[in-house]
PyMOL Python script that loads the backbone (N, CA, C, O; Angstrom):
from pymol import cmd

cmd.read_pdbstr("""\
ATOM      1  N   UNK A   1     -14.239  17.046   3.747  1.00  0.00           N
ATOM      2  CA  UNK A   1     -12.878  16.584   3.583  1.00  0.00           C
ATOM      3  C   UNK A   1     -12.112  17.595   2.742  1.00  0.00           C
ATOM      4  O   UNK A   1     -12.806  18.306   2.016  1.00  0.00           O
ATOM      5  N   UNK A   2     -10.631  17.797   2.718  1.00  0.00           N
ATOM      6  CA  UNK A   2      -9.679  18.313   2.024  1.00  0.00           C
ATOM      7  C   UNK A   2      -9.046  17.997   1.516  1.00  0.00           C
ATOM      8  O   UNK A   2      -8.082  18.299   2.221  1.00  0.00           O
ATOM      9  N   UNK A   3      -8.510  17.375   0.417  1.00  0.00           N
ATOM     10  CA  UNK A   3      -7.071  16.773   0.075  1.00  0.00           C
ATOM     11  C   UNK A   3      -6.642  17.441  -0.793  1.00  0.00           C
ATOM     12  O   UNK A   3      -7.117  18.423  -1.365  1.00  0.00           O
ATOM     13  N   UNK A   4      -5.176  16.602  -0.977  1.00  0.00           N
ATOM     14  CA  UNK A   4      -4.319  17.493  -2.157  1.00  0.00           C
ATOM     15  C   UNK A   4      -4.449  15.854  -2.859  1.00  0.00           C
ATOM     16  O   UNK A   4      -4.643  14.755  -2.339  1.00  0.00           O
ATOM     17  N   UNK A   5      -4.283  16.206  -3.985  1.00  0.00           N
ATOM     18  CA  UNK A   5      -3.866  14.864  -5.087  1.00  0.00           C
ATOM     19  C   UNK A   5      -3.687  15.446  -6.241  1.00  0.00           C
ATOM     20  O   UNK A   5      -4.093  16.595  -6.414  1.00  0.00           O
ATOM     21  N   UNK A   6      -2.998  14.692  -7.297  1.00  0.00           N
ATOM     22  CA  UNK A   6      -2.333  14.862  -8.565  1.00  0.00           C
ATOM     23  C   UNK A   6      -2.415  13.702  -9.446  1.00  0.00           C
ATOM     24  O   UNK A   6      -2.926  12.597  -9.268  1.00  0.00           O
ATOM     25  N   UNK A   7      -1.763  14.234 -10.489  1.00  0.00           N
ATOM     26  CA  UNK A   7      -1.626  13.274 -11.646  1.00  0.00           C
ATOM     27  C   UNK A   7      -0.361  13.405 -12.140  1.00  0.00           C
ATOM     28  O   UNK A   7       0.088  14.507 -12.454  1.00  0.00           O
ATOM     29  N   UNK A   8       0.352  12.238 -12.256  1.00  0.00           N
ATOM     30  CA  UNK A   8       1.433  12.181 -13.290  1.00  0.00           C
ATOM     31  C   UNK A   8       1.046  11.520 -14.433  1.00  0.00           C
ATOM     32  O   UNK A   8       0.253  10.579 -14.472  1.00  0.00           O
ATOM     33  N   UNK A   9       1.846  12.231 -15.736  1.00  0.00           N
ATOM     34  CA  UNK A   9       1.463  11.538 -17.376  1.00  0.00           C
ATOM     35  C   UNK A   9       2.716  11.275 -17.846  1.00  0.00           C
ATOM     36  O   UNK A   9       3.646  12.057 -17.649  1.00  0.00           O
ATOM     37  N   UNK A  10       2.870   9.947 -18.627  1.00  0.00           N
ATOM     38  CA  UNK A  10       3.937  10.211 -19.083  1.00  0.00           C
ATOM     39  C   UNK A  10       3.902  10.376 -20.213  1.00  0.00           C
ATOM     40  O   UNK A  10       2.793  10.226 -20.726  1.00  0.00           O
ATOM     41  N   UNK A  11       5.079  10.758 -21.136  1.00  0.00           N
ATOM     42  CA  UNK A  11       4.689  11.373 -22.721  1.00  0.00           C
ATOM     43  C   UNK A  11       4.275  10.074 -23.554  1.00  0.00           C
ATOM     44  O   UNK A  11       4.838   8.993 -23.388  1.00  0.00           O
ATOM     45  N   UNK A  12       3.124  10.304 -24.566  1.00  0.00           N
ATOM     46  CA  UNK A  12       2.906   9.146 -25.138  1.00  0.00           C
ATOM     47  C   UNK A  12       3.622   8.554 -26.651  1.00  0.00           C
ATOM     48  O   UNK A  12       4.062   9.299 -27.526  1.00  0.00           O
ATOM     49  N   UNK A  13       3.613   6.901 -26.715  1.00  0.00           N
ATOM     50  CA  UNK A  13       4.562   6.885 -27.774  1.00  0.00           C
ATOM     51  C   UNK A  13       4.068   6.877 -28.746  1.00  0.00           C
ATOM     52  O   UNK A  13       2.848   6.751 -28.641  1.00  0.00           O
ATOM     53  N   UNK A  14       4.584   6.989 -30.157  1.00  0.00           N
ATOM     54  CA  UNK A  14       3.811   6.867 -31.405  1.00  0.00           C
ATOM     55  C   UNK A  14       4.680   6.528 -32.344  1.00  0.00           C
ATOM     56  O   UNK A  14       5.643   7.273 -32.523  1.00  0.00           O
ATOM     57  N   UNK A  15       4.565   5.614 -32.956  1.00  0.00           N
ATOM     58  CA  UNK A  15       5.293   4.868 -33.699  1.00  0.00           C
ATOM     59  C   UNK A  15       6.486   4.776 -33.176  1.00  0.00           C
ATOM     60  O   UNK A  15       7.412   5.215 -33.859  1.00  0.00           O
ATOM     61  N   UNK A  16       6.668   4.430 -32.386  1.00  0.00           N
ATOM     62  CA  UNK A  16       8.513   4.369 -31.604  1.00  0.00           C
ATOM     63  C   UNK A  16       8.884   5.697 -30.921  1.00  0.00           C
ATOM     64  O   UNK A  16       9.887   5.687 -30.207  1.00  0.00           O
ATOM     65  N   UNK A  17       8.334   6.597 -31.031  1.00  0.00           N
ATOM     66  CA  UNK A  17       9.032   8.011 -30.721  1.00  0.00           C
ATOM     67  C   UNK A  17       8.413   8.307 -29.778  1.00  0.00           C
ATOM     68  O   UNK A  17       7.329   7.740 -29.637  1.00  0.00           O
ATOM     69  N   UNK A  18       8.876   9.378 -28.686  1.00  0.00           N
ATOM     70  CA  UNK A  18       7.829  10.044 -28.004  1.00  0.00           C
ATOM     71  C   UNK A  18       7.244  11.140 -28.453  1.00  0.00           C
ATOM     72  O   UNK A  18       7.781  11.829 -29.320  1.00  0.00           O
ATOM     73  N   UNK A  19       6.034  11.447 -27.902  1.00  0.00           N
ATOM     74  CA  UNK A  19       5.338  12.753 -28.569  1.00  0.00           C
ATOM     75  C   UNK A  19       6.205  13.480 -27.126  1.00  0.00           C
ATOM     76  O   UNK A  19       6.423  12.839 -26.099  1.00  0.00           O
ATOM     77  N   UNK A  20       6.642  15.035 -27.356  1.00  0.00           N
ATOM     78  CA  UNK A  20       6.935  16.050 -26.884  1.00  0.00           C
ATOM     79  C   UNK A  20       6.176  17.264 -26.415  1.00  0.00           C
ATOM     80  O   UNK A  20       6.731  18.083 -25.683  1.00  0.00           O
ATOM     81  N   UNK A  21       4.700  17.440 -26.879  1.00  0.00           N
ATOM     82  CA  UNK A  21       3.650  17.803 -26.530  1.00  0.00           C
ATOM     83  C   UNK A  21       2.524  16.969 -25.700  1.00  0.00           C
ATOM     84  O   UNK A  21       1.314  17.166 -25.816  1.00  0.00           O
ATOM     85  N   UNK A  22       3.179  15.917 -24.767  1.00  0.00           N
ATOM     86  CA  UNK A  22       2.483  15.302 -23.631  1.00  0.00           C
ATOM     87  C   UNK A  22       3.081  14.928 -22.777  1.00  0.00           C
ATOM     88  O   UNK A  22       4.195  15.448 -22.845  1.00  0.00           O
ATOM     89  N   UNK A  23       2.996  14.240 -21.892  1.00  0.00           N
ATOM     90  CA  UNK A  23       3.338  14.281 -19.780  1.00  0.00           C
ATOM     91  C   UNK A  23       3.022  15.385 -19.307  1.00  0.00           C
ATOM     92  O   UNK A  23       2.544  16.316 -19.955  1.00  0.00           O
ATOM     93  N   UNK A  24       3.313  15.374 -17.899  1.00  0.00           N
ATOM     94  CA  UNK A  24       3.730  15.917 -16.987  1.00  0.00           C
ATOM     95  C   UNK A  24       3.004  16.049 -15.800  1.00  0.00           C
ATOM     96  O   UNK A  24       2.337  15.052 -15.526  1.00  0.00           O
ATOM     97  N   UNK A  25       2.928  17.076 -14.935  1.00  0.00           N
ATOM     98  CA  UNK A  25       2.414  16.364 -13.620  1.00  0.00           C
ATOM     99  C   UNK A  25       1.080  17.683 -13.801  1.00  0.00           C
ATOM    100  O   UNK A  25       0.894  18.521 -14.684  1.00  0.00           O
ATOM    101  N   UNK A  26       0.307  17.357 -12.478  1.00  0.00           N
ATOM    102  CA  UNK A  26      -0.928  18.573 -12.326  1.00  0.00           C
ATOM    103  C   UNK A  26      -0.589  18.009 -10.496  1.00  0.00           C
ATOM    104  O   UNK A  26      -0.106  16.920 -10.184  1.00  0.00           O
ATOM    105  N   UNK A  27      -0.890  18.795  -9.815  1.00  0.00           N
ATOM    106  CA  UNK A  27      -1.244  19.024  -8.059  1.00  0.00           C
ATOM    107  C   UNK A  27      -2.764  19.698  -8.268  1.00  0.00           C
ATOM    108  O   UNK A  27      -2.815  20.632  -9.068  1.00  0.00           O
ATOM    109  N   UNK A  28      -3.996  19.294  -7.611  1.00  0.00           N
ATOM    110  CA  UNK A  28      -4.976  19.456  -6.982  1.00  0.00           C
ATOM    111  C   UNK A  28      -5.292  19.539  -5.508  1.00  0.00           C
ATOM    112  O   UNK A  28      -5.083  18.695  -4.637  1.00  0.00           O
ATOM    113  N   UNK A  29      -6.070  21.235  -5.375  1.00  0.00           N
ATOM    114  CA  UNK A  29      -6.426  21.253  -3.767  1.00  0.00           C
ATOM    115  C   UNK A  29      -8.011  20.728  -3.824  1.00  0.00           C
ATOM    116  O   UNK A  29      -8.652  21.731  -4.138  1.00  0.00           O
ATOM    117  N   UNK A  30      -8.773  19.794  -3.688  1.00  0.00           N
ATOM    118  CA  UNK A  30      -9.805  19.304  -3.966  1.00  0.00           C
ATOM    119  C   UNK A  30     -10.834  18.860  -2.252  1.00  0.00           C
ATOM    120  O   UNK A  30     -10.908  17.855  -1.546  1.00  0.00           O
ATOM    121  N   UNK A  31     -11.479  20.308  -2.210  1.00  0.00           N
ATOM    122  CA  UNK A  31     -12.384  20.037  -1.035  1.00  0.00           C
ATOM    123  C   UNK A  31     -13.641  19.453  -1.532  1.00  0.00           C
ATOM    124  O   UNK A  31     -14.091  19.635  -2.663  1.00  0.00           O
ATOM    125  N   UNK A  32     -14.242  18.647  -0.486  1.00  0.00           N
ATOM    126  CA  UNK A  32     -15.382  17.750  -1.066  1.00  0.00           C
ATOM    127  C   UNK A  32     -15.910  17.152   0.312  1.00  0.00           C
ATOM    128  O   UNK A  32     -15.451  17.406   1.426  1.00  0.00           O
ATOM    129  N   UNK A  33     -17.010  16.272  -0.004  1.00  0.00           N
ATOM    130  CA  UNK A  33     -17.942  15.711   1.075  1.00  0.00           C
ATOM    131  C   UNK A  33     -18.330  14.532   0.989  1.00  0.00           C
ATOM    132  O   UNK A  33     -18.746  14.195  -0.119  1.00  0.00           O
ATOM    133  N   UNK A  34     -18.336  13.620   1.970  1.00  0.00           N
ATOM    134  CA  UNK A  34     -18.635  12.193   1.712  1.00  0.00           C
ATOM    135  C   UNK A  34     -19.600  11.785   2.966  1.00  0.00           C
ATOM    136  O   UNK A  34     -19.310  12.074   4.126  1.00  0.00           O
ATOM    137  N   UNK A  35     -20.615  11.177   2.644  1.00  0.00           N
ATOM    138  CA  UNK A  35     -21.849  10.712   3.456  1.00  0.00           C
ATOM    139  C   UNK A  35     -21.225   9.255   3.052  1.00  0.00           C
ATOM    140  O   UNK A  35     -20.616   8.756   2.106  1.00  0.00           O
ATOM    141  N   UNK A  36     -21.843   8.790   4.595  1.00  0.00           N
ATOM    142  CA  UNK A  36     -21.771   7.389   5.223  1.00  0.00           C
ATOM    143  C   UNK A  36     -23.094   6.399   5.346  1.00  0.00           C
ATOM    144  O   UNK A  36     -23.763   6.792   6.301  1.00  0.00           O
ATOM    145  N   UNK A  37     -23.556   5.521   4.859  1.00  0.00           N
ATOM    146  CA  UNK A  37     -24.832   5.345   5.925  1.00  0.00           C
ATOM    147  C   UNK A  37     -25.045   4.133   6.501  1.00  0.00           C
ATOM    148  O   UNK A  37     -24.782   3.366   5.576  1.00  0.00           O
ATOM    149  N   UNK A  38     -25.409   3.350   7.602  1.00  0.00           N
ATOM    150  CA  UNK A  38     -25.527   2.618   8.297  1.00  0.00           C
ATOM    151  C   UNK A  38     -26.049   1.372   7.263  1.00  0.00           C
ATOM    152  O   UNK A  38     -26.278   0.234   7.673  1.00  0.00           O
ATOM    153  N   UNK A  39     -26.156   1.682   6.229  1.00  0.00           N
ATOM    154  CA  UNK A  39     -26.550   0.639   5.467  1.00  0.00           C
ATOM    155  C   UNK A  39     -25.765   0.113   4.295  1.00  0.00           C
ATOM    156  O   UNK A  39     -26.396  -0.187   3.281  1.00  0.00           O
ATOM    157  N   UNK A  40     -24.197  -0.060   4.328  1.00  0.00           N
ATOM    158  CA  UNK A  40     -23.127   0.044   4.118  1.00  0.00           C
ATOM    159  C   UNK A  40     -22.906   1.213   3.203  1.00  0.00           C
ATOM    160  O   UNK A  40     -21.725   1.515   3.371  1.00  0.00           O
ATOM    161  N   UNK A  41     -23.383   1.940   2.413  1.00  0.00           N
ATOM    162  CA  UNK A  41     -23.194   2.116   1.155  1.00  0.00           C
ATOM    163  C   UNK A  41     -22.088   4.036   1.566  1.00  0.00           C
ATOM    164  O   UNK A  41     -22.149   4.597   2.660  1.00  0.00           O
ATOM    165  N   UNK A  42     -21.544   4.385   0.773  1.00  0.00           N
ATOM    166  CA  UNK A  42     -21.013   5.481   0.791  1.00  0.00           C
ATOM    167  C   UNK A  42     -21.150   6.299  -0.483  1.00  0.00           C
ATOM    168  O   UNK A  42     -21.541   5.873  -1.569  1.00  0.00           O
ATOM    169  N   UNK A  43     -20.738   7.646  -0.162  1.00  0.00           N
ATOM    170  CA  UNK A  43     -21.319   8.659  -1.287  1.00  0.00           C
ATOM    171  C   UNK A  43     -20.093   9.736  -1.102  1.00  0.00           C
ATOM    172  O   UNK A  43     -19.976  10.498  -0.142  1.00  0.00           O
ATOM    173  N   UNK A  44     -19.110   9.627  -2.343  1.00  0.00           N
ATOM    174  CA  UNK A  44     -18.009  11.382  -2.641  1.00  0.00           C
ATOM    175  C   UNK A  44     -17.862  12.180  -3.644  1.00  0.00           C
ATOM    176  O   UNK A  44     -17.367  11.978  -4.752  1.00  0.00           O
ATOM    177  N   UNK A  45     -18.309  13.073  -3.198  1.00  0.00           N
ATOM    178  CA  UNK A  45     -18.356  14.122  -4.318  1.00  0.00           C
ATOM    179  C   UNK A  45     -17.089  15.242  -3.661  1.00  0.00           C
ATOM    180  O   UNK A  45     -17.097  15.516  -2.461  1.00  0.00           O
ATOM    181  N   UNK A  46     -16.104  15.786  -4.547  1.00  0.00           N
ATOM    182  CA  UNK A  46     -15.265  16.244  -4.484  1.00  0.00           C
ATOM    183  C   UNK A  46     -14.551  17.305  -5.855  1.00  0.00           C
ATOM    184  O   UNK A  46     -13.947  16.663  -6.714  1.00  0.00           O
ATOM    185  N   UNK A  47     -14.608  18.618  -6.022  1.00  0.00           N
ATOM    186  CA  UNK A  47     -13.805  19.457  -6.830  1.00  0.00           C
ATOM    187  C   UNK A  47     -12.743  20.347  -6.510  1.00  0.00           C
ATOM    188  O   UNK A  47     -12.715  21.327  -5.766  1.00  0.00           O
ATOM    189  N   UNK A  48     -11.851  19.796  -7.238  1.00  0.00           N
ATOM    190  CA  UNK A  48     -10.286  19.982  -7.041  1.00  0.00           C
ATOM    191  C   UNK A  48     -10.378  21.362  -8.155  1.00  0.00           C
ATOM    192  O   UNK A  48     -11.115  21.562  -9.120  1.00  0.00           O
ATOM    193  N   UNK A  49      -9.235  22.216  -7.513  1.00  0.00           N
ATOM    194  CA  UNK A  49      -8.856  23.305  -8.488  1.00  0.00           C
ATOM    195  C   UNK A  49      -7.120  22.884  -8.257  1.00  0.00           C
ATOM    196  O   UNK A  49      -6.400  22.661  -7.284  1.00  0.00           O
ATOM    197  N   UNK A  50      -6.954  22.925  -9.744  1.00  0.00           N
ATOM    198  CA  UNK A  50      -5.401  23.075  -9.896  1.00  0.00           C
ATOM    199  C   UNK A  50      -4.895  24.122  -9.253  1.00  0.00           C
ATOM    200  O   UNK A  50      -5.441  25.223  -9.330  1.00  0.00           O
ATOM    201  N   UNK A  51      -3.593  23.878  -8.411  1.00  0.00           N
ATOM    202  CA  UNK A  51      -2.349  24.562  -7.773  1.00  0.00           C
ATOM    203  C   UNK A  51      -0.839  24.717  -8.393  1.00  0.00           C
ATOM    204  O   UNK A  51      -0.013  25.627  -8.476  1.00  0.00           O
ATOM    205  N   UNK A  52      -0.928  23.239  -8.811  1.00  0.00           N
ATOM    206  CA  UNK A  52       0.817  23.113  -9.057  1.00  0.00           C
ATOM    207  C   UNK A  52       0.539  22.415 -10.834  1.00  0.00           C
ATOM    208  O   UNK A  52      -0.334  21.554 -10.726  1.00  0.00           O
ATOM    209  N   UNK A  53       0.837  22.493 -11.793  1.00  0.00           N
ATOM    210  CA  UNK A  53       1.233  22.109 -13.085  1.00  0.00           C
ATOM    211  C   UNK A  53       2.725  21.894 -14.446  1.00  0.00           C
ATOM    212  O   UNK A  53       3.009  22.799 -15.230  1.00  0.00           O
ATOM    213  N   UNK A  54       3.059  21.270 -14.432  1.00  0.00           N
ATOM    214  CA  UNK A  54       4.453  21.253 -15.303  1.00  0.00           C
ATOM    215  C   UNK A  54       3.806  20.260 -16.348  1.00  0.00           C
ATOM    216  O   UNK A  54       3.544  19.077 -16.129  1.00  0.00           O
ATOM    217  N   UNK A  55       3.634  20.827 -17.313  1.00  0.00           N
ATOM    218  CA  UNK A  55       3.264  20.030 -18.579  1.00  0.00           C
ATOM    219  C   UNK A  55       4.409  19.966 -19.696  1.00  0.00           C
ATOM    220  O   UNK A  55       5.157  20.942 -19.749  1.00  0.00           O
ATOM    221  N   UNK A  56       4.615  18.949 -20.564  1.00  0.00           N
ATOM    222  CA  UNK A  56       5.569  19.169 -21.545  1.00  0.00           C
ATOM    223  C   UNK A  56       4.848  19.910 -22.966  1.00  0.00           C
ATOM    224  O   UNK A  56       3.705  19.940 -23.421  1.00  0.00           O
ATOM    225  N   UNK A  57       5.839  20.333 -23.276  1.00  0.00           N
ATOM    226  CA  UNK A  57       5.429  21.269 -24.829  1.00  0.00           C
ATOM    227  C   UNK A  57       3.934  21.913 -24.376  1.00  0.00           C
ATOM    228  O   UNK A  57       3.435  22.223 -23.294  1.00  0.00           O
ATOM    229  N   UNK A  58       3.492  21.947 -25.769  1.00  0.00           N
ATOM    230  CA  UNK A  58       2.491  22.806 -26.260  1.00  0.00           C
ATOM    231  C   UNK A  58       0.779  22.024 -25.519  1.00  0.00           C
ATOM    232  O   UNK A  58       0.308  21.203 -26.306  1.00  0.00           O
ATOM    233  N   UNK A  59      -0.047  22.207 -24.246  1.00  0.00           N
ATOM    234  CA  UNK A  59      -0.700  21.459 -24.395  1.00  0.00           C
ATOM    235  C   UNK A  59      -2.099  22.581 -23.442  1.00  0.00           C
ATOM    236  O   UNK A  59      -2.031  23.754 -23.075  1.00  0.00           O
ATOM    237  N   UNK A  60      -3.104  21.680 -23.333  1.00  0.00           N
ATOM    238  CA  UNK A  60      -4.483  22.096 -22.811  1.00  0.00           C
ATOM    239  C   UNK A  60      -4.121  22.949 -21.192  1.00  0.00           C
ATOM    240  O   UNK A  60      -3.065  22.402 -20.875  1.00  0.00           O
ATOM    241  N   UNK A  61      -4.316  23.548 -20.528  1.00  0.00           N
ATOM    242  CA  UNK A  61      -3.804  23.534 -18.995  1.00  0.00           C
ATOM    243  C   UNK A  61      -5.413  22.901 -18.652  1.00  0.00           C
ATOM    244  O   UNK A  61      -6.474  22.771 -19.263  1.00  0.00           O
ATOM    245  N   UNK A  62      -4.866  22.604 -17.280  1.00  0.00           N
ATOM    246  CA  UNK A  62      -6.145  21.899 -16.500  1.00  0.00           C
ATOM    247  C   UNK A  62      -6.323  22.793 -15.496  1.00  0.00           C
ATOM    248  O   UNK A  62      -5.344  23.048 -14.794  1.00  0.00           O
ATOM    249  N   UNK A  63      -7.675  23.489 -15.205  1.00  0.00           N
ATOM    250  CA  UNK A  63      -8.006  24.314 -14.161  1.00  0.00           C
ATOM    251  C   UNK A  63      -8.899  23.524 -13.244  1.00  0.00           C
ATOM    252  O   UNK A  63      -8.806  23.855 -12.062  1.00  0.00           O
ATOM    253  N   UNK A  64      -9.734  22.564 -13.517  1.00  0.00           N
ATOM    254  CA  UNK A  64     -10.478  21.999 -12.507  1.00  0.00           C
ATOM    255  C   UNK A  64     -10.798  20.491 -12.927  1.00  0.00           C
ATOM    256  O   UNK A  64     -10.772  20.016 -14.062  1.00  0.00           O
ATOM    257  N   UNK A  65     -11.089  19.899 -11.791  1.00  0.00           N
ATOM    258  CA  UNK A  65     -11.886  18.458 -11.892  1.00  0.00           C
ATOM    259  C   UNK A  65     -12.988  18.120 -11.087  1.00  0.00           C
ATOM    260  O   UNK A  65     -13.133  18.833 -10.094  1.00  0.00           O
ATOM    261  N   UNK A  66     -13.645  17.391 -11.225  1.00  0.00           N
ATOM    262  CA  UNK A  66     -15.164  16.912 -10.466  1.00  0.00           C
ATOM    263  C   UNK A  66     -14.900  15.510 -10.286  1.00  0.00           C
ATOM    264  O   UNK A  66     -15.095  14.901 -11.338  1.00  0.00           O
ATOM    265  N   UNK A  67     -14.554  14.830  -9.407  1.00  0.00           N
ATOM    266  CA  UNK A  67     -14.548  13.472  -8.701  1.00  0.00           C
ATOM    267  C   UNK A  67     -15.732  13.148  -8.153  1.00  0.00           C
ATOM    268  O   UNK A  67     -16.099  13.908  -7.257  1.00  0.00           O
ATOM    269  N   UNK A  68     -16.562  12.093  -8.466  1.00  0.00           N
ATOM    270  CA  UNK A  68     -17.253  11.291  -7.143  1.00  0.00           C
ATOM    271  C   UNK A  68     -16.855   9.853  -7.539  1.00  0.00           C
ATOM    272  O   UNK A  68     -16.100   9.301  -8.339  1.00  0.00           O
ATOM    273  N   UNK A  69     -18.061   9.403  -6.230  1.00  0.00           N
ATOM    274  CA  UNK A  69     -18.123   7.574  -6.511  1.00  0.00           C
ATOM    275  C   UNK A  69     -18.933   7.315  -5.394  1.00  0.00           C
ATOM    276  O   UNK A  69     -19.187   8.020  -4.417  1.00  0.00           O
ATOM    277  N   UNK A  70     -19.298   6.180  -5.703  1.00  0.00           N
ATOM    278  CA  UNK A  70     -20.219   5.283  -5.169  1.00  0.00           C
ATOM    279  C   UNK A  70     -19.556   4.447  -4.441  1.00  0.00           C
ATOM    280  O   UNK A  70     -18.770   4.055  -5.304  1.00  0.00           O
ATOM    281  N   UNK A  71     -19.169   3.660  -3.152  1.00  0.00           N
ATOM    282  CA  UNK A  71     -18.956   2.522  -2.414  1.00  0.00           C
ATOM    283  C   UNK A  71     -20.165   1.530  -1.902  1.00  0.00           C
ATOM    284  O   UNK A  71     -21.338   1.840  -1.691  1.00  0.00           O
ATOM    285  N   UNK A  72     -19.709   0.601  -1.802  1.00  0.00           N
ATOM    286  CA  UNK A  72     -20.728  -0.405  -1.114  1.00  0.00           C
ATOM    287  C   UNK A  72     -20.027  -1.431  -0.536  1.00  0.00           C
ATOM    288  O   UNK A  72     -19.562  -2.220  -1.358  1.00  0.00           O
ATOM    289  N   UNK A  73     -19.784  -1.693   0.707  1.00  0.00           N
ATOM    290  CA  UNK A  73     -19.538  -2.872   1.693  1.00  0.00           C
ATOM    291  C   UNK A  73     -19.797  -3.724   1.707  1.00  0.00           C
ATOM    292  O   UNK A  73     -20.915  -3.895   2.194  1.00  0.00           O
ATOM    293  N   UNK A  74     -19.054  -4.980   1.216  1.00  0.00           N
ATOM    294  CA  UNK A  74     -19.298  -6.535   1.249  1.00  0.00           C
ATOM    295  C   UNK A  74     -20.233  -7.233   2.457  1.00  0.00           C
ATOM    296  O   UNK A  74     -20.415  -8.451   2.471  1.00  0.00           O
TER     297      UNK A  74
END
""", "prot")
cmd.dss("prot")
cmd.show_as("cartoon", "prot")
cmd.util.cbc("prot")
cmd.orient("prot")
């Protein structure tokens, strides 16, 4: 599989104010693989590398993420 996905943040508050060194968005191109098996259960493992980023103020950049998960069918 291929997808694109992201994150939006919004700035966090602290004592009434906003902090100015947090939000903003990240875009991920995140190719990955997901097994099926006849016995309901599913399996995704997926690592995204950042593309697109707008962060506010002063903060960490994000270059990568590691997604999976587990499913199971009722």
């Amino acid at each position: 599989m291929l997808e694109f996905n992201g994150e939006y943040r919004d700035k966090n508050d602290v004592d009434g104010e906003k902090d100015e060194n947090t939000g903003g968005d990240v875009i991920f191109l995140s190719p990955g693989v997901r097994v099926s098996s006849s016995d309901r259960w599913s399996l995704f493992l997926s690592a995204g590398k950042s593309v697109y980023d707008d962060f506010n103020g002063i903060q960490t950049d994000v270059d990568y993420r590691l997604v999976g998960g587990l499913g199971f069918i009722f």
